[in-house]
N, C-alpha and C positions, 0 to 999 in steps of 0.2 A: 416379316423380313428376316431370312436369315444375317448373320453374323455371327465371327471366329473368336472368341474371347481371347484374350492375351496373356496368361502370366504372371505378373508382375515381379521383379526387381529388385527390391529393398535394400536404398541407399541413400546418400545425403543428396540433396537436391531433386528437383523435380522432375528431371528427363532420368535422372535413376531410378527413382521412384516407380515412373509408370514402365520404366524398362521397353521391352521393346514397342510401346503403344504409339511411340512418334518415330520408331522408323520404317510403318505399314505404311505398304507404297500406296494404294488405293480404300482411303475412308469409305465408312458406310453414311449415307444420308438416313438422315433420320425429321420423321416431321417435326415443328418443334411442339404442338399438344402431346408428343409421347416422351417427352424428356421431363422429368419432375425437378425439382433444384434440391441442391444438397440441402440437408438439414443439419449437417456438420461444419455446414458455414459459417466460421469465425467471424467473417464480415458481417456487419450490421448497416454500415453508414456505405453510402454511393455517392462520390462526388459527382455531384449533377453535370457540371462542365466536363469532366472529362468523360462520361457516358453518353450524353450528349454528342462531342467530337467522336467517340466514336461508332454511333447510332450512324453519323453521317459520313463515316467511312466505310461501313457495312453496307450502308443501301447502296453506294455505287460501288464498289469492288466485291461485295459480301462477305461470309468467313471465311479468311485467307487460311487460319488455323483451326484444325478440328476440334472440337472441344472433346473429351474425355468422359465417359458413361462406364455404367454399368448396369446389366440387367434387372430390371424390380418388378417379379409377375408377366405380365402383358405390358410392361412400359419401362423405360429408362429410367437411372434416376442421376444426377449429374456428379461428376466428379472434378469435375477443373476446367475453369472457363466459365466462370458466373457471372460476369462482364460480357464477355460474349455473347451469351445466351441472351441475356435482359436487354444487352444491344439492337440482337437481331429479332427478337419483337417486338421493340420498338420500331424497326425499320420495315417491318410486316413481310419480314422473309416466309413462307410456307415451313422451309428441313436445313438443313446446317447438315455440315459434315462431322462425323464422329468417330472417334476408335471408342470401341468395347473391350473394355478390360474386366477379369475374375475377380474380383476385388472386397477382400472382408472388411466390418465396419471401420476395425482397426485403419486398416492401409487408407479407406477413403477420408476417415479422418487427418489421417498422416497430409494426404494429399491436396485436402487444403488448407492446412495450417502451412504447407511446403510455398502452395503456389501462392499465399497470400503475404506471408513474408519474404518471401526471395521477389516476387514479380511486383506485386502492389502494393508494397510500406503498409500495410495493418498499422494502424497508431498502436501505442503500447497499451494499452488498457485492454483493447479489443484481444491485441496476441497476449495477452495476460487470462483474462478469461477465456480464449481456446484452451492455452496452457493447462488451464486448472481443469477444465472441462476433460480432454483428455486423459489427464493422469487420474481422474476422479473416476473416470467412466474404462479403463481399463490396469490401471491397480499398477504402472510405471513407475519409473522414478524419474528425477529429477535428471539423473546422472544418464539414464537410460532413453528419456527421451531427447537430449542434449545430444547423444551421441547420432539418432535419427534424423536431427534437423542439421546437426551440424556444428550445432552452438555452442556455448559454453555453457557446465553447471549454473556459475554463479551469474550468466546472462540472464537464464530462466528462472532464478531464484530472486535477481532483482525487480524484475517485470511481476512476479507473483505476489509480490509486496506492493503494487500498487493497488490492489486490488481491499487491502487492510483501509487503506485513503478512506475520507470521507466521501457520498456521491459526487457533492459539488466539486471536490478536488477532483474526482475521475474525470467528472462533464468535463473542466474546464483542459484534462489532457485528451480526450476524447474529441475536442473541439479544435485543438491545436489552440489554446489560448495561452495554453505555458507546458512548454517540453519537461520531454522526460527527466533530463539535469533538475528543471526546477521541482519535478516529483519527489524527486530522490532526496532533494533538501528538506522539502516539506517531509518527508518518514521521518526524519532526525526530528521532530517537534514533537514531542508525545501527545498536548493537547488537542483536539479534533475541533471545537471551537477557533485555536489559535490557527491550525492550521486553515482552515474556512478564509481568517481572515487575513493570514499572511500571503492567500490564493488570489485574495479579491485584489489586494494592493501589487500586489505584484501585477496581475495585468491592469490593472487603473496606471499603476505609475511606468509600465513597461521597463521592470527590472531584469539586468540580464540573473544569467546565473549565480556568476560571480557578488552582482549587489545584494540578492539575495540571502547568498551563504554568510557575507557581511550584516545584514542584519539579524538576522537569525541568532550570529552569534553576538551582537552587541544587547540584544534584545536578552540573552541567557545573560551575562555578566552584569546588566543592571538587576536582573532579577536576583542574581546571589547576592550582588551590594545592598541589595534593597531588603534581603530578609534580615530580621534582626540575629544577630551571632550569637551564638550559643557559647553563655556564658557559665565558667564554672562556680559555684559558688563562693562568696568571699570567705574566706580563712579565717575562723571568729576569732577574734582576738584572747590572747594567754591571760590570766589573772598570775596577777604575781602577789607575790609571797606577802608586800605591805597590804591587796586590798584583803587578802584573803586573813591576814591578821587584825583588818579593822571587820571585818564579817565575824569573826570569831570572836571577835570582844562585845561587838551587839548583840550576837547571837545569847552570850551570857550575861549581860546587861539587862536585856532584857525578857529574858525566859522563852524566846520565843520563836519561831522557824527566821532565817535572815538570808537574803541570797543577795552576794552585789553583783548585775548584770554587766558587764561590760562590750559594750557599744563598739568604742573608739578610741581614739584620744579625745580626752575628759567629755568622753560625752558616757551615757549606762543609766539603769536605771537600782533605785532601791528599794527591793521587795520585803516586805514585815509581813508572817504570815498570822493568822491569829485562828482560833476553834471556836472561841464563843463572845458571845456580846461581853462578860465578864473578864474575858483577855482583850477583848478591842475597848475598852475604856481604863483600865489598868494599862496598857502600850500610849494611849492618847496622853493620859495624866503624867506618864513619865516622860515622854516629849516633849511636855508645854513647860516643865522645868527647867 
Protein backbone atom coordinates (compact mmCIF):
# COMPACT_ATOMS: atom_id res chain seq x y z
CA UNK A 1 0.00 0.00 0.00
CA UNK A 2 1.26 3.08 -1.00
CA UNK A 3 1.38 6.18 1.49
CA UNK A 4 2.69 10.03 1.75
CA UNK A 5 4.70 10.35 4.85
CA UNK A 6 4.26 13.75 6.66
CA UNK A 7 6.79 15.92 8.40
CA UNK A 8 6.41 16.36 11.49
CA UNK A 9 6.11 19.79 13.59
CA UNK A 10 7.78 19.93 16.94
CA UNK A 11 5.74 21.63 19.52
CA UNK A 12 4.00 21.59 22.79
CA UNK A 13 1.10 19.45 22.47
CA UNK A 14 -0.09 16.78 20.43
CA UNK A 15 -1.72 18.25 17.26
CA UNK A 16 1.77 20.13 17.15
CA UNK A 17 3.62 17.57 17.50
CA UNK A 18 2.20 15.37 14.66
CA UNK A 19 1.99 18.85 12.67
CA UNK A 20 0.22 18.45 9.65
CA UNK A 21 -0.74 14.42 10.19
CA UNK A 22 -4.36 15.57 11.50
CA UNK A 23 -5.12 17.97 9.04
CA UNK A 24 -4.74 15.14 5.84
CA UNK A 25 -8.07 15.26 4.32
CA UNK A 26 -8.24 11.46 3.36
CA UNK A 27 -6.41 8.72 5.83
CA UNK A 28 -4.90 5.68 4.67
CA UNK A 29 -6.47 2.24 5.93
CA UNK A 30 -4.39 0.20 7.05
CA UNK A 31 -5.03 -3.76 8.15
CA UNK A 32 -4.83 -3.96 11.68
CA UNK A 33 -2.00 -7.26 11.55
CA UNK A 34 0.42 -4.69 9.84
CA UNK A 35 0.34 -2.02 12.64
CA UNK A 36 2.66 -3.16 15.57
CA UNK A 37 2.24 -1.11 18.96
CA UNK A 38 4.59 1.34 20.30
CA UNK A 39 7.24 0.11 22.35
CA UNK A 40 7.72 3.76 23.68
CA UNK A 41 4.57 3.25 25.40
CA UNK A 42 4.58 4.88 28.79
CA UNK A 43 1.17 3.20 29.44
CA UNK A 44 1.41 -0.04 31.16
CA UNK A 45 -2.20 -0.34 33.04
CA UNK A 46 -5.70 -0.18 30.66
CA UNK A 47 -8.72 0.60 32.51
CA UNK A 48 -10.74 -2.19 31.62
CA UNK A 49 -14.26 -0.23 31.84
CA UNK A 50 -13.17 2.44 29.92
CA UNK A 51 -11.63 0.24 26.92
CA UNK A 52 -14.38 -1.83 27.29
CA UNK A 53 -16.89 1.41 26.63
CA UNK A 54 -14.96 2.09 24.07
CA UNK A 55 -14.57 -1.46 22.36
CA UNK A 56 -18.44 -0.84 22.08
CA UNK A 57 -18.22 2.35 20.56
CA UNK A 58 -16.02 1.16 17.86
CA UNK A 59 -17.97 -1.87 16.79
CA UNK A 60 -20.91 0.33 15.96
CA UNK A 61 -19.45 3.59 14.58
CA UNK A 62 -15.67 2.37 14.22
CA UNK A 63 -12.56 4.61 14.27
CA UNK A 64 -14.05 7.93 14.07
CA UNK A 65 -10.04 9.20 14.56
CA UNK A 66 -7.10 7.98 12.66
CA UNK A 67 -4.65 6.68 14.63
CA UNK A 68 -1.08 7.76 13.94
CA UNK A 69 1.92 5.23 12.35
CA UNK A 70 4.99 5.16 11.09
CA UNK A 71 6.63 2.99 8.72
CA UNK A 72 8.82 -0.30 10.24
CA UNK A 73 10.19 -2.52 7.15
CA UNK A 74 7.09 -4.12 5.59
CA UNK A 75 4.76 -3.10 8.49
CA UNK A 76 3.58 -0.21 10.69
CA UNK A 77 4.53 0.45 13.98
CA UNK A 78 2.01 2.82 16.04
CA UNK A 79 2.39 6.19 17.13
CA UNK A 80 -0.63 7.61 19.02
CA UNK A 81 -3.83 5.82 19.49
CA UNK A 82 -3.00 2.63 21.72
CA UNK A 83 -6.65 2.76 22.91
CA UNK A 84 -7.81 2.69 19.67
CA UNK A 85 -5.95 0.22 18.21
CA UNK A 86 -6.55 -2.48 21.25
CA UNK A 87 -10.19 -1.24 20.86
CA UNK A 88 -10.65 -2.14 17.53
CA UNK A 89 -9.35 -5.70 17.98
CA UNK A 90 -11.26 -6.21 20.29
CA UNK A 91 -14.25 -5.17 18.31
CA UNK A 92 -12.62 -7.59 15.27
CA UNK A 93 -12.36 -4.65 12.95
CA UNK A 94 -10.19 -6.07 9.80
CA UNK A 95 -8.00 -1.87 9.01
CA UNK A 96 -8.45 1.33 10.91
CA UNK A 97 -7.73 4.49 9.34
CA UNK A 98 -4.33 6.00 9.64
CA UNK A 99 -1.83 9.10 8.90
CA UNK A 100 1.82 8.11 8.31
CA UNK A 101 4.11 10.25 9.66
CA UNK A 102 8.44 10.42 9.21
CA UNK A 103 8.96 10.05 12.50
CA UNK A 104 12.49 9.38 14.47
CA UNK A 105 12.69 7.34 17.76
CA UNK A 106 12.95 10.57 19.48
CA UNK A 107 9.68 12.42 18.15
CA UNK A 108 7.58 8.89 18.53
CA UNK A 109 8.56 8.94 21.99
CA UNK A 110 7.71 12.49 22.39
CA UNK A 111 4.45 11.59 20.91
CA UNK A 112 3.37 9.39 23.35
CA UNK A 113 4.42 10.59 26.49
CA UNK A 114 2.26 13.92 24.61
CA UNK A 115 -0.72 11.85 23.93
CA UNK A 116 -0.68 10.17 27.28
CA UNK A 117 -0.50 13.07 29.51
CA UNK A 118 -2.50 15.66 27.69
CA UNK A 119 -5.43 13.00 26.62
CA UNK A 120 -5.46 10.02 29.18
CA UNK A 121 -4.13 11.23 32.79
CA UNK A 122 -1.04 8.62 32.89
CA UNK A 123 -0.96 8.16 36.82
CA UNK A 124 2.26 9.76 37.96
CA UNK A 125 4.44 7.00 38.54
CA UNK A 126 3.75 5.65 35.04
CA UNK A 127 4.71 9.62 33.55
CA UNK A 128 7.66 9.33 35.93
CA UNK A 129 9.17 6.40 34.44
CA UNK A 130 8.47 7.57 30.79
CA UNK A 131 10.25 10.80 32.09
CA UNK A 132 13.35 8.95 33.13
CA UNK A 133 13.11 6.52 30.23
CA UNK A 134 13.30 9.38 27.77
CA UNK A 135 15.97 11.57 29.17
CA UNK A 136 17.97 8.31 29.80
CA UNK A 137 17.54 7.05 26.37
CA UNK A 138 18.37 10.34 24.56
CA UNK A 139 20.82 12.34 26.92
CA UNK A 140 17.83 15.62 27.49
CA UNK A 141 17.41 17.64 30.26
CA UNK A 142 15.01 18.17 32.54
CA UNK A 143 14.59 21.82 31.50
CA UNK A 144 14.68 20.79 27.82
CA UNK A 145 12.25 18.22 27.98
CA UNK A 146 9.80 20.41 30.07
CA UNK A 147 9.97 22.88 27.42
CA UNK A 148 8.65 19.88 24.77
CA UNK A 149 5.80 18.94 26.78
CA UNK A 150 4.92 22.01 28.02
CA UNK A 151 5.43 21.58 31.63
CA UNK A 152 7.43 22.97 34.14
CA UNK A 153 11.18 21.99 35.18
CA UNK A 154 10.26 21.45 38.62
CA UNK A 155 6.73 19.49 37.51
CA UNK A 156 9.20 16.83 36.07
CA UNK A 157 11.57 16.93 38.74
CA UNK A 158 8.86 16.23 41.21
CA UNK A 159 7.31 13.18 39.43
CA UNK A 160 10.94 11.91 38.96
CA UNK A 161 11.24 11.57 42.74
CA UNK A 162 8.58 9.25 42.91
CA UNK A 163 10.31 6.88 41.39
CA UNK A 164 13.21 7.10 44.54
CA UNK A 165 9.57 5.62 46.59
CA UNK A 166 9.66 2.22 47.87
CA UNK A 167 7.77 -0.41 45.16
CA UNK A 168 4.89 -0.57 47.55
CA UNK A 169 4.67 3.09 47.77
CA UNK A 170 4.73 3.40 43.69
CA UNK A 171 1.97 0.29 43.57
CA UNK A 172 -0.18 1.97 45.92
CA UNK A 173 0.22 5.59 43.54
CA UNK A 174 -0.04 3.44 40.60
CA UNK A 175 -3.29 2.02 41.81
CA UNK A 176 -4.73 5.26 42.80
CA UNK A 177 -4.77 4.12 46.30
CA UNK A 178 -3.16 7.51 47.57
CA UNK A 179 -2.35 10.58 45.13
CA UNK A 180 0.42 12.29 44.22
CA UNK A 181 0.04 15.06 47.28
CA UNK A 182 0.08 11.97 49.54
CA UNK A 183 3.54 10.78 47.48
CA UNK A 184 4.97 14.02 47.89
CA UNK A 185 4.69 13.79 51.78
CA UNK A 186 5.77 10.44 52.02
CA UNK A 187 9.59 11.72 49.99
CA UNK A 188 9.92 14.05 53.14
CA UNK A 189 10.15 10.74 55.50
CA UNK A 190 13.64 9.56 54.74
CA UNK A 191 12.87 5.96 56.14
CA UNK A 192 11.58 3.53 53.40
CA UNK A 193 10.18 1.11 56.18
CA UNK A 194 8.38 4.23 57.73
CA UNK A 195 7.45 5.30 54.65
CA UNK A 196 5.82 1.45 53.82
CA UNK A 197 4.04 2.10 56.65
CA UNK A 198 2.77 5.58 56.92
CA UNK A 199 1.45 4.26 52.92
CA UNK A 200 -0.41 1.33 54.52
CA UNK A 201 -2.24 3.62 57.18
CA UNK A 202 -3.01 6.14 55.29
CA UNK A 203 -5.30 4.06 52.90
CA UNK A 204 -6.44 1.70 55.83
CA UNK A 205 -7.51 5.01 57.74
CA UNK A 206 -8.33 6.99 54.27
CA UNK A 207 -6.13 10.09 55.32
CA UNK A 208 -6.59 13.13 53.27
CA UNK A 209 -3.36 15.01 52.49
CA UNK A 210 -3.62 17.46 54.91
CA UNK A 211 -3.93 14.43 57.91
CA UNK A 212 -1.12 13.14 56.60
CA UNK A 213 1.32 16.02 56.59
CA UNK A 214 -0.13 16.26 60.28
CA UNK A 215 1.15 13.20 61.21
CA UNK A 216 4.08 13.06 59.60
CA UNK A 217 5.07 16.00 61.39
CA UNK A 218 3.69 14.98 64.93
CA UNK A 219 5.38 11.64 64.28
CA UNK A 220 9.06 13.95 63.76
CA UNK A 221 8.61 16.02 67.01
CA UNK A 222 7.90 13.03 69.26
CA UNK A 223 10.78 11.49 67.76
CA UNK A 224 13.11 14.63 68.66
CA UNK A 225 11.41 14.68 72.39
CA UNK A 226 12.02 11.34 72.44
CA UNK A 227 15.78 11.25 71.72
CA UNK A 228 17.73 11.76 74.69
CA UNK A 229 19.55 15.66 74.52
CA UNK A 230 22.73 15.92 74.11
CA UNK A 231 24.29 16.83 77.12
CA UNK A 232 27.31 18.90 77.85
CA UNK A 233 29.41 17.67 80.35
CA UNK A 234 29.14 18.81 84.01
CA UNK A 235 31.71 21.44 85.01
CA UNK A 236 33.97 19.52 87.59
CA UNK A 237 33.82 21.31 90.40
CA UNK A 238 36.99 24.06 91.56
CA UNK A 239 39.07 22.67 94.64
CA UNK A 240 39.78 25.53 96.65
CA UNK A 241 42.48 26.66 98.37
CA UNK A 242 41.25 25.03 102.29
CA UNK A 243 40.91 21.42 100.51
CA UNK A 244 44.06 21.81 98.58
CA UNK A 245 45.84 22.84 101.87
CA UNK A 246 44.42 19.77 103.71
CA UNK A 247 45.83 17.66 100.63
CA UNK A 248 49.18 19.18 101.16
CA UNK A 249 49.34 18.60 104.85
CA UNK A 250 48.49 14.62 104.13
CA UNK A 251 50.55 14.66 101.44
CA UNK A 252 53.50 15.38 104.14
CA UNK A 253 52.04 13.68 106.89
CA UNK A 254 52.32 11.08 105.29
CA UNK A 255 55.12 10.63 102.91
CA UNK A 256 52.96 9.66 100.23
CA UNK A 257 51.02 10.50 96.73
CA UNK A 258 47.36 12.36 98.23
CA UNK A 259 44.82 13.64 95.72
CA UNK A 260 41.26 15.02 97.34
CA UNK A 261 38.59 14.21 94.52
CA UNK A 262 36.03 16.59 94.57
CA UNK A 263 32.55 15.35 93.56
CA UNK A 264 30.15 17.99 94.74
CA UNK A 265 28.98 19.61 97.60
CA UNK A 266 30.49 17.42 100.52
CA UNK A 267 30.49 14.65 98.53
CA UNK A 268 34.59 13.36 96.70
CA UNK A 269 36.59 10.90 97.35
CA UNK A 270 40.22 10.46 99.15
CA UNK A 271 42.86 8.90 97.23
CA UNK A 272 46.37 7.59 99.26
CA UNK A 273 48.62 6.45 96.81
CA UNK A 274 51.30 3.90 98.12
CA UNK A 275 54.55 1.82 95.72
CA UNK A 276 55.04 -1.07 98.08
CA UNK A 277 53.46 -3.49 100.59
CA UNK A 278 56.20 -1.63 103.13
CA UNK A 279 54.36 1.92 102.28
CA UNK A 280 50.86 0.39 102.53
CA UNK A 281 51.43 -0.82 106.11
CA UNK A 282 53.41 2.12 107.36
CA UNK A 283 50.18 4.59 105.68
CA UNK A 284 47.67 1.84 107.50
CA UNK A 285 49.74 2.08 111.13
CA UNK A 286 49.58 5.75 110.96
CA UNK A 287 45.78 5.97 110.23
CA UNK A 288 44.90 3.55 113.02
CA UNK A 289 46.45 6.28 115.40
Amino acid sequence: MDATATKPRLGRGLDALLGDAGDTPDPTRLPLDRIHHNPYQPRKRFDADELAALTASVREHGVLQPLVVRQAGDAFQLIAGERRLRAAKEAGLGEVPVHVVAFDDQQVFEAALVENIQRADLNPVEKAQGFKDYLDRFGLTQEQLGAKLGLDRTTISNLLGLLNLPAEVQDAVRLGQISLGHAKVLKGVPEAERQIALCKETIMRNYSVHALELLVKQQKLEAAGAAPAAREPAAKPEKTAHVQGIEDDLRHRLSCRVEIKVKGKDKGQLVIGFDTNDDFERIVEMLRK
